[in-house]
C-alpha positions in Angstrom: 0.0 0.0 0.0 2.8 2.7 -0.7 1.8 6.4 -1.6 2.0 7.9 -5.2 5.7 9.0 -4.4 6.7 5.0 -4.8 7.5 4.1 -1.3 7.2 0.8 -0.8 6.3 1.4 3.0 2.7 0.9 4.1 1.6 4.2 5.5 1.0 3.5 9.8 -2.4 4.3 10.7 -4.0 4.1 13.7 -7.7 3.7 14.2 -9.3 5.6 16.5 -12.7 5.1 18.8 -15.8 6.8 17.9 -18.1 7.6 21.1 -21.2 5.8 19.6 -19.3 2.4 19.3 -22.4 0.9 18.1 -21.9 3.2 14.7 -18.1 2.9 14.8 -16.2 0.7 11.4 -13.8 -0.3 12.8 -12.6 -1.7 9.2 -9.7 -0.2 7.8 -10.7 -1.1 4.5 -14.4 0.2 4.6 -13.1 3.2 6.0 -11.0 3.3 3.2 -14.0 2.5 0.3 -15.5 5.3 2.1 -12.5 7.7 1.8 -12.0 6.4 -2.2 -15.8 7.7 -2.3 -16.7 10.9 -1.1 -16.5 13.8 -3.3 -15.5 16.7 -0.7 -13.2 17.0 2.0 -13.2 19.3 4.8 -9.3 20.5 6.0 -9.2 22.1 9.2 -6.3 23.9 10.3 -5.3 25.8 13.1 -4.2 29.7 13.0 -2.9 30.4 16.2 -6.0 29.9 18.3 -8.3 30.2 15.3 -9.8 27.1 13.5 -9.4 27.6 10.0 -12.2 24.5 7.4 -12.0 24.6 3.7 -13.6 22.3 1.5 -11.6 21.1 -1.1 -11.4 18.3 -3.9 -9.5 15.1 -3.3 -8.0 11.9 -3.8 -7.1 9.2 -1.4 -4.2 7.0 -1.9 -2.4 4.6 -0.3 -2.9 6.2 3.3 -2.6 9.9 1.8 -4.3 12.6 1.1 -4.1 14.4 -2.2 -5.3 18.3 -2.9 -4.5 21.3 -5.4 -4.3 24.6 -4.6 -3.3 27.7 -5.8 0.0 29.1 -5.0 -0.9 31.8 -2.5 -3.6 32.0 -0.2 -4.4 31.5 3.6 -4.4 27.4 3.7 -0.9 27.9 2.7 -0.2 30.4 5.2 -1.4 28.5 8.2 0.3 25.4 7.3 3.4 26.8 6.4 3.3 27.4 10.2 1.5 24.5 11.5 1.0 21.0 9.0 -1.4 19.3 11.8 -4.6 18.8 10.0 -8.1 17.6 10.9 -10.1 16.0 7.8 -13.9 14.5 7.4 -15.7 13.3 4.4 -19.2 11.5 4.4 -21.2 10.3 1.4 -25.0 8.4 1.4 -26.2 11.2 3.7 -30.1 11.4 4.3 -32.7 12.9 6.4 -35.0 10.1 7.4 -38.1 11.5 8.5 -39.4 9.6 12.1 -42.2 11.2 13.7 -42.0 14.5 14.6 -39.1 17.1 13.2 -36.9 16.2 16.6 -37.3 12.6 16.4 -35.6 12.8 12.6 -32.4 11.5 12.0 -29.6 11.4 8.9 -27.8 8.2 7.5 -24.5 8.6 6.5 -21.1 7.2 6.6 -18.1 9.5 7.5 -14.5 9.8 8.1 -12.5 12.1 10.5 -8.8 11.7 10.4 -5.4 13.3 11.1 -2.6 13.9 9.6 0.4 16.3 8.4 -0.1 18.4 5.2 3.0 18.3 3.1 3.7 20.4 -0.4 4.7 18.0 -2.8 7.8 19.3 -4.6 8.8 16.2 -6.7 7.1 16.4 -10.4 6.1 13.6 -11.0 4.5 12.7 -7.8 2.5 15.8 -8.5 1.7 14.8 -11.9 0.1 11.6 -10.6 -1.8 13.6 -7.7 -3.2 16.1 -10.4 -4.5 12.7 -12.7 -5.4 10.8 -9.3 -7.7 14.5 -8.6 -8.8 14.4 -12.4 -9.8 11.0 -11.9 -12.3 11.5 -8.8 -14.0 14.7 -10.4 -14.2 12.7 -14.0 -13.9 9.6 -14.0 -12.3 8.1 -17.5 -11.1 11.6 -18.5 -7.8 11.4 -19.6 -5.4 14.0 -19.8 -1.6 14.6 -20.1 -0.5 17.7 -17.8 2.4 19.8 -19.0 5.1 20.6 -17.1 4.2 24.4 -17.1 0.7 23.6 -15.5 2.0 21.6 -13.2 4.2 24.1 -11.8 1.4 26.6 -11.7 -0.4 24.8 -8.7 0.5 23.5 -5.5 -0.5 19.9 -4.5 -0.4 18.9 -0.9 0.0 15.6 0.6 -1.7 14.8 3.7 0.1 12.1 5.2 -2.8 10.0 7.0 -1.8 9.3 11.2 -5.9 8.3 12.4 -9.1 7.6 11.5 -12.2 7.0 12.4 -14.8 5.7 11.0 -19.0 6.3 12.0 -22.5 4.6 10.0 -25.6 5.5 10.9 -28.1 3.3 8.7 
């Protein structure tokens, strides 16, 4: 299960307790169908004493996280000075409607993790980030970046430490 930068080391990740045990997956591997799945990811951040969430596009690979960014703005800025991240993604959500408007409930199935946020300086581990990205958003889509586009973005690599996994169905 190495990362997209071909290291032949599985990623160490530690699966955490949820406080509803009777919703936990405790599955590595459904936590990670569940990862492969969603569409949005929420990065939180700390500024100082100030959270910082931004949704953002992803991919998930072998035990890392995948985003783009432009090459200024205030995501960089925080993690330049603190790479701790906070992460959650959840698809199949639904209100299910029980009784009265209090009583109602949602399924889902999410993900909250940690890790470290890393640029990615080394080309081609970008490059394969960028199609990894292009893949999630459309699927089948092929495309060959150039060298000059690549270097107009910033990818970051969130190098997964926990997760946690919660169903409610």
């Amino acid at each position: 299960m190495g990362g997209m930068d071909g290291g032949n080391e599985p990623r160490r990740i530690t699966l955490t307790s949820v406080r509803r045990g009777d919703k936990e997956i405790g599955d590595l591997e459904e936590i990670e169908r569940i990862l492969k799945g969603a569409f949005i990811c929420r990065i939180a951040m700390c500024e100082g004493d100030r959270p910082y969430c931004v949704p953002m596009i992803y991919c998930y690979e072998g035990g890392r996280i995948y985003l783009h960014s432009a090459k200024e703005g205030k995501k960089l800025e925080v993690l330049k000075v603190n790479n701790r991240v906070c992460f959650e993604v959840e698809t199949g959500v639904e209100v299910v409607r029980k009784g009265k408007p209090c009583s109602w409930t949602l399924r889902y199935r999410s993900v909250v993790g940690r890790g470290r946020a890393h640029i990615v300086e080394d080309l081609e581990e970008k490059r394969r980030a960028l199609e990894c990205i292009l893949e999630r958003v459309s699927p089948g889509y092929r495309y060959e970046f150039s060298e000059e586009e690549i270097g107009s973005v910033i990818v970051i690599r969130i190098d997964v430490e926990e997760l946690s996994g919660k169903a409610s169905e």
